[in-house]
BAPAGU-51495 format. One record per residue (C-alpha): residue number from 1; chain; x, y, z. Coordinates in pm, 1 decimal, padded with zeros to 6 digits. Example, Ala and Ser with C-alpha at 12.3 -4.5 7.8 and 13.67 -1.06 7.14 Angstrom:
BAPAGU-51495
<atom 1; A; <01230.0; -00450.0; 00780.0>>
<atom 2; A; <01367.0; -00106.0; 00714.0>>
end
This chain:
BAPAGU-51495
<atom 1; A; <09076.4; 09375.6; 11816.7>>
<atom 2; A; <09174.1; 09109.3; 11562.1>>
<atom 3; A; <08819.1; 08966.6; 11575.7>>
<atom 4; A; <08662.6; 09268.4; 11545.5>>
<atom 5; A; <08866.3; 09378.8; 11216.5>>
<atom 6; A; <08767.3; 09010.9; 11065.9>>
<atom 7; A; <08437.2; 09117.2; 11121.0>>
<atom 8; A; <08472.8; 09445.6; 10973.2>>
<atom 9; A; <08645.8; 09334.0; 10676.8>>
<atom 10; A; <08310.1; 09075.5; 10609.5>>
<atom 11; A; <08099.7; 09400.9; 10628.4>>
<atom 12; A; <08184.2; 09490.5; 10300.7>>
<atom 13; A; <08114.7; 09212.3; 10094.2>>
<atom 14; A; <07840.4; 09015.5; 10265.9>>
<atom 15; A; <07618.6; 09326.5; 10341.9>>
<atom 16; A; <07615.0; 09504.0; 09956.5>>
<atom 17; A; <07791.2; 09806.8; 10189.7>>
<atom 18; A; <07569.0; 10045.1; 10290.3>>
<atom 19; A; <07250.3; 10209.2; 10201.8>>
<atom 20; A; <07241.3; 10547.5; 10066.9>>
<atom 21; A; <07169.7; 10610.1; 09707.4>>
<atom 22; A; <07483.9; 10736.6; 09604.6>>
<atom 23; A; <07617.5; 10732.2; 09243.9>>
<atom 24; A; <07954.7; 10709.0; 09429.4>>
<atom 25; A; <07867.5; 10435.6; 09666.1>>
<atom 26; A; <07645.8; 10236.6; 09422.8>>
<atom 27; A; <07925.8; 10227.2; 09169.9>>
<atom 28; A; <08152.9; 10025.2; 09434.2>>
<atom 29; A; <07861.3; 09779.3; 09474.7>>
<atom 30; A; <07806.8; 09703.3; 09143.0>>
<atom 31; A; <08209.8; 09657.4; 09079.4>>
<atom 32; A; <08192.0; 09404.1; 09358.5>>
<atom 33; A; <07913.5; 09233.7; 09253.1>>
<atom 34; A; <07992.4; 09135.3; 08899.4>>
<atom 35; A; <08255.0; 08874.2; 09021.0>>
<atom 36; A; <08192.4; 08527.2; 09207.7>>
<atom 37; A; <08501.9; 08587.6; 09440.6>>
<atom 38; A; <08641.8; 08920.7; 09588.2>>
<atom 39; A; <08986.9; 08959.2; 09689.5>>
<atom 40; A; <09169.6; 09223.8; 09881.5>>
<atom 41; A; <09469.9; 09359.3; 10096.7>>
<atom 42; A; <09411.2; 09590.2; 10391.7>>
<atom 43; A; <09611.5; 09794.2; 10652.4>>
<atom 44; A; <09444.8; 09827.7; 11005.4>>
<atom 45; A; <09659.7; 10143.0; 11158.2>>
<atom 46; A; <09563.6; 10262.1; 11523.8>>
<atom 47; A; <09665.3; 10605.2; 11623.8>>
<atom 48; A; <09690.0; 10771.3; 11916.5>>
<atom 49; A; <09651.9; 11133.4; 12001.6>>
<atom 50; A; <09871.8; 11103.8; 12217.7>>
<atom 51; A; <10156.0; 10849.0; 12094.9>>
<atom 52; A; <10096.4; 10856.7; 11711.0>>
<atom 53; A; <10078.3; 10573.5; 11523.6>>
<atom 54; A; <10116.4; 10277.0; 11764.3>>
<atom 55; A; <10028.2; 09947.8; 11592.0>>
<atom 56; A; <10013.4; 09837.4; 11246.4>>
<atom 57; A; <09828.4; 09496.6; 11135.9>>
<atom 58; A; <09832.1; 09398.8; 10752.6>>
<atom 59; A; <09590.1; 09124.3; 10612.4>>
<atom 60; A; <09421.6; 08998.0; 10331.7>>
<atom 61; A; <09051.6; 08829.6; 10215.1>>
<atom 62; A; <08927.9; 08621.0; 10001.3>>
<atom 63; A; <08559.9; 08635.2; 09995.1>>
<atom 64; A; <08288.9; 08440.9; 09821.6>>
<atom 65; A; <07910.2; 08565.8; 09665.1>>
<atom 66; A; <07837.3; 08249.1; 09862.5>>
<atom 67; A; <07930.7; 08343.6; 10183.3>>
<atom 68; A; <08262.0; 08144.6; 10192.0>>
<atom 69; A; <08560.8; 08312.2; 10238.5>>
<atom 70; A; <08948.5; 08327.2; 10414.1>>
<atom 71; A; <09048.8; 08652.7; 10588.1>>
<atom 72; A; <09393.9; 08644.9; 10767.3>>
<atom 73; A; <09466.0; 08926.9; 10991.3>>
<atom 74; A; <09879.0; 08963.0; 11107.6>>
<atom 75; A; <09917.3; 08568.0; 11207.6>>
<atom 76; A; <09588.0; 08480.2; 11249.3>>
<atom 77; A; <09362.8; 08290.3; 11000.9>>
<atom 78; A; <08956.9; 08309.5; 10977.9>>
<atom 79; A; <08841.2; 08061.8; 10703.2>>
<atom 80; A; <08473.9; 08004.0; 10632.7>>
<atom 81; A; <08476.5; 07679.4; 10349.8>>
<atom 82; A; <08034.0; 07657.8; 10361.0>>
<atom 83; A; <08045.5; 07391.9; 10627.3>>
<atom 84; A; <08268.2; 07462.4; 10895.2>>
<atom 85; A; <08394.0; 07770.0; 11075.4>>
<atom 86; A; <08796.4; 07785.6; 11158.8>>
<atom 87; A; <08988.5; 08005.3; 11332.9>>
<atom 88; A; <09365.5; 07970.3; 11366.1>>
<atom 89; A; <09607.8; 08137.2; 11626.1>>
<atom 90; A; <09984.4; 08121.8; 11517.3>>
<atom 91; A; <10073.5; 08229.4; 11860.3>>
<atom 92; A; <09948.2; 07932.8; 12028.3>>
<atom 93; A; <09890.5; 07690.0; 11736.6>>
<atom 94; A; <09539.2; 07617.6; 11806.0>>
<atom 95; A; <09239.3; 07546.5; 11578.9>>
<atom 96; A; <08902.4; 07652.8; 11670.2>>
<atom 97; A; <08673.0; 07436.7; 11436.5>>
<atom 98; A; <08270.5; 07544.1; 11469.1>>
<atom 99; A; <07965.0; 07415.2; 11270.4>>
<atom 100; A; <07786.2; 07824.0; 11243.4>>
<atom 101; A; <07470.1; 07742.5; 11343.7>>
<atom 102; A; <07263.7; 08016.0; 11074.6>>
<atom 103; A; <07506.3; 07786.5; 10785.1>>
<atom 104; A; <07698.4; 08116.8; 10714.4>>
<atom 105; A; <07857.9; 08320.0; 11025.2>>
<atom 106; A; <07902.9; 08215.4; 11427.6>>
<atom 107; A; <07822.1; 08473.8; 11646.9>>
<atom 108; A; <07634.4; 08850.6; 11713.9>>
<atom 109; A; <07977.7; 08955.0; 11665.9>>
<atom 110; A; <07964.0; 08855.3; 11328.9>>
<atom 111; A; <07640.7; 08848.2; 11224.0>>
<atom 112; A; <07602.7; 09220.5; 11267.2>>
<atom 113; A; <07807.1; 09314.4; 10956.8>>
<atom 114; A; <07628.2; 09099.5; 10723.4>>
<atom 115; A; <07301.0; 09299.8; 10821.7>>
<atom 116; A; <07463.7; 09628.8; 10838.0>>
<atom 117; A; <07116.1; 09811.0; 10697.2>>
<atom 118; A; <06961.7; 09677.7; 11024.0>>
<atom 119; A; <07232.7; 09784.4; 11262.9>>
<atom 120; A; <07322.5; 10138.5; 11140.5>>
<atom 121; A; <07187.5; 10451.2; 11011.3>>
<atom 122; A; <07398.6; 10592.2; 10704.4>>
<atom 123; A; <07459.5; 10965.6; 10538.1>>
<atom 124; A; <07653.4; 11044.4; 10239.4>>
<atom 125; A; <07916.4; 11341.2; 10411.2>>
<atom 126; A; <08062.2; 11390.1; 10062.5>>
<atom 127; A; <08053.6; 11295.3; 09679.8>>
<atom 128; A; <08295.7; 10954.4; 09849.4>>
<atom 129; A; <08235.7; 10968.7; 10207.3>>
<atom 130; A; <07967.6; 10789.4; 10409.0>>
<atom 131; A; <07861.0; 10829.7; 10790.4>>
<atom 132; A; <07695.4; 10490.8; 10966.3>>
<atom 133; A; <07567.1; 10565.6; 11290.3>>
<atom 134; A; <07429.0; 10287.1; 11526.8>>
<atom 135; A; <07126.5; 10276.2; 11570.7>>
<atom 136; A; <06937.7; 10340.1; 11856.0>>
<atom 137; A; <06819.9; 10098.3; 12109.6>>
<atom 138; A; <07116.2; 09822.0; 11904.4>>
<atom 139; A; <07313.2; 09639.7; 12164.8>>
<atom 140; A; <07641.7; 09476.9; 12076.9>>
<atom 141; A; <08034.4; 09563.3; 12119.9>>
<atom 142; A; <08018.2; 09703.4; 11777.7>>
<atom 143; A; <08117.7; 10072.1; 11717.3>>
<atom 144; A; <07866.5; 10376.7; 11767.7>>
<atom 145; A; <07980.4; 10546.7; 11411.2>>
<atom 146; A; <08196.8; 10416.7; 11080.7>>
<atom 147; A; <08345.4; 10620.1; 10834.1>>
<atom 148; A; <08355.7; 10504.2; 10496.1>>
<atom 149; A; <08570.2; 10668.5; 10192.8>>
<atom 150; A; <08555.2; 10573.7; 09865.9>>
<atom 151; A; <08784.6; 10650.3; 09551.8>>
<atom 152; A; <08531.6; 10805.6; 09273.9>>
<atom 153; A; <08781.1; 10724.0; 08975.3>>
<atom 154; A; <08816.5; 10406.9; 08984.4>>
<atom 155; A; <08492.7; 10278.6; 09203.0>>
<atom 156; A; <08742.5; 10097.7; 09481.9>>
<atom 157; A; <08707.7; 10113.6; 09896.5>>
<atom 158; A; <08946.0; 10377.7; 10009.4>>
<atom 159; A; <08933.7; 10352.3; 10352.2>>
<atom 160; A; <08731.2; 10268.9; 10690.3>>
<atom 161; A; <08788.8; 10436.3; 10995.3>>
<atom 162; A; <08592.0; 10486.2; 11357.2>>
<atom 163; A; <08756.8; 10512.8; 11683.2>>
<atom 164; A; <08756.3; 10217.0; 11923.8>>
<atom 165; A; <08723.2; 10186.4; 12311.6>>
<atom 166; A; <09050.8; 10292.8; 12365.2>>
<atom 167; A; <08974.4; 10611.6; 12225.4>>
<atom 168; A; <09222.9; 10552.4; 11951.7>>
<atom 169; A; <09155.5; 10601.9; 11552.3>>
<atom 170; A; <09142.8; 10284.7; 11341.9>>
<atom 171; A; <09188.0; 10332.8; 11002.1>>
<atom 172; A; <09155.1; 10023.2; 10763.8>>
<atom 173; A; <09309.8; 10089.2; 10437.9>>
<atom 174; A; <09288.8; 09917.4; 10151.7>>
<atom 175; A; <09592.3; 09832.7; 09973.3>>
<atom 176; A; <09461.1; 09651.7; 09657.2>>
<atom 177; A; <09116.1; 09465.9; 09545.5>>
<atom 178; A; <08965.9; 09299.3; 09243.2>>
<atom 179; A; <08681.9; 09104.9; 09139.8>>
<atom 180; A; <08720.2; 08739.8; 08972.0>>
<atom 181; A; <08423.4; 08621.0; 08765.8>>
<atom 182; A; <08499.8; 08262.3; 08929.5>>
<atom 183; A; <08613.5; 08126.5; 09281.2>>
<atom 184; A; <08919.9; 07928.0; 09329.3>>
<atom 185; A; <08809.9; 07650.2; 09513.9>>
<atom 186; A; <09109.3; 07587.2; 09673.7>>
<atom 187; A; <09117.7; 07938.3; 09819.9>>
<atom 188; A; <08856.9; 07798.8; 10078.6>>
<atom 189; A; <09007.4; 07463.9; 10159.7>>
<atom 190; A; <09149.9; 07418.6; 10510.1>>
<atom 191; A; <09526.5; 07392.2; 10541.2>>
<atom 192; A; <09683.8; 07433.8; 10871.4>>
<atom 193; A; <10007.4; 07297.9; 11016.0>>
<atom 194; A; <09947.4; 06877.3; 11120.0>>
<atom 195; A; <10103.1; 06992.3; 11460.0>>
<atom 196; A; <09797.3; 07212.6; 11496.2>>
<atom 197; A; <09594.7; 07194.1; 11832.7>>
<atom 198; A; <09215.8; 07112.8; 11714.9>>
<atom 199; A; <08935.0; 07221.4; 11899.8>>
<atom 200; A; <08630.3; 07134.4; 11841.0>>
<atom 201; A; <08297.8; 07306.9; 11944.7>>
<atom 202; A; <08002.2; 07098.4; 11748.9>>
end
């Protein structure tokens, strides 16, 4: 699920959202487009029908116009510096180092949400609420529909949420997010634990 939300949370910023010509919707691109470096703090919350509310996972991101960017998700790191690909796992101290092999982003998995356009069909539902369905004949374990809400005052992401294969609502929300007009460069420099387990896969 972790990887999934990582990949989620890259939708936004590396595929100028969605589509439809929205005053609402094109507002939040332009506010995210007028700065170098975007930053932002999130709240994945699954809920059951059943149990309620059953798992919580906070985060934050630091992405780059560039493509580079640092996303941690509960424990678990995701840091793209323009080179190399890492991803860290507290939980067993292991670092997964990969050379992407498009210069940008690893695998389908990740690749969708940086051609969103391609992958889903959108509708405005409301003045601040978008529908992306997939699209037909699209293969992938990606989700068949997204919800996006948006916050019309102030031109800021609201919320995601779509329902996963559990049947259970996911509902990303965002906490806080700005624009900087410049990157911090040591935002995207690795630093993990010396103790760290490194694997290698280039």
């Amino acid at each position: 699920m972790k990887t999934f939300l990582y990949s989620l949370v890259l939708l936004l910023f590396q595929s100028n959202l969605v589509r439809p010509q929205s005053d609402a919707l094109e507002a939040v691109k332009s506010k995210f487009s007028n700065g170098d470096c975007s930053h932002f703090e999130f709240a994945n919350i699954i809920e059951s029908k059943i149990f309620g509310v059953i798992d919580t996972i906070h985060g934050s991101a630091y992405i780059a116009q560039d493509g580079r960017y640092k996303i941690e998700i509960g424990s678990d790191v995701f840091l793209y510096d323009g080179s190399l690909l890492y991803t860290y796992f507290l939980e067993t101290n292991q670092l997964i180092i990969e050379k992407p092999d498009s210069g940008i982003l690893v695998s389908d998995e990740i690749s969708f949400v940086i051609k969103l356009d391609e992958w889903y069909d959108s509708k405005a539902n409301s003045k601040n609420s978008f529908a992306l369905t997939k699209k037909e004949g699209v293969k992938g374990d990606i989700p068949d529909s997204l919800e996006l809400i948006t916050n019309i005052a102030d031109s800021s992401i609201v919320e995601i949420r779509y329902i996963d294969i559990n049947e259970d609502l996911n509902r990303v929300k965002f906490l806080s997010q700005k624009t900087d007009l410049s990157c911090s460069a040591k935002g995207f420099e690795p630093d993990f634990p010396d103790s760290v387990e490194k694997v290698k896969l280039y």
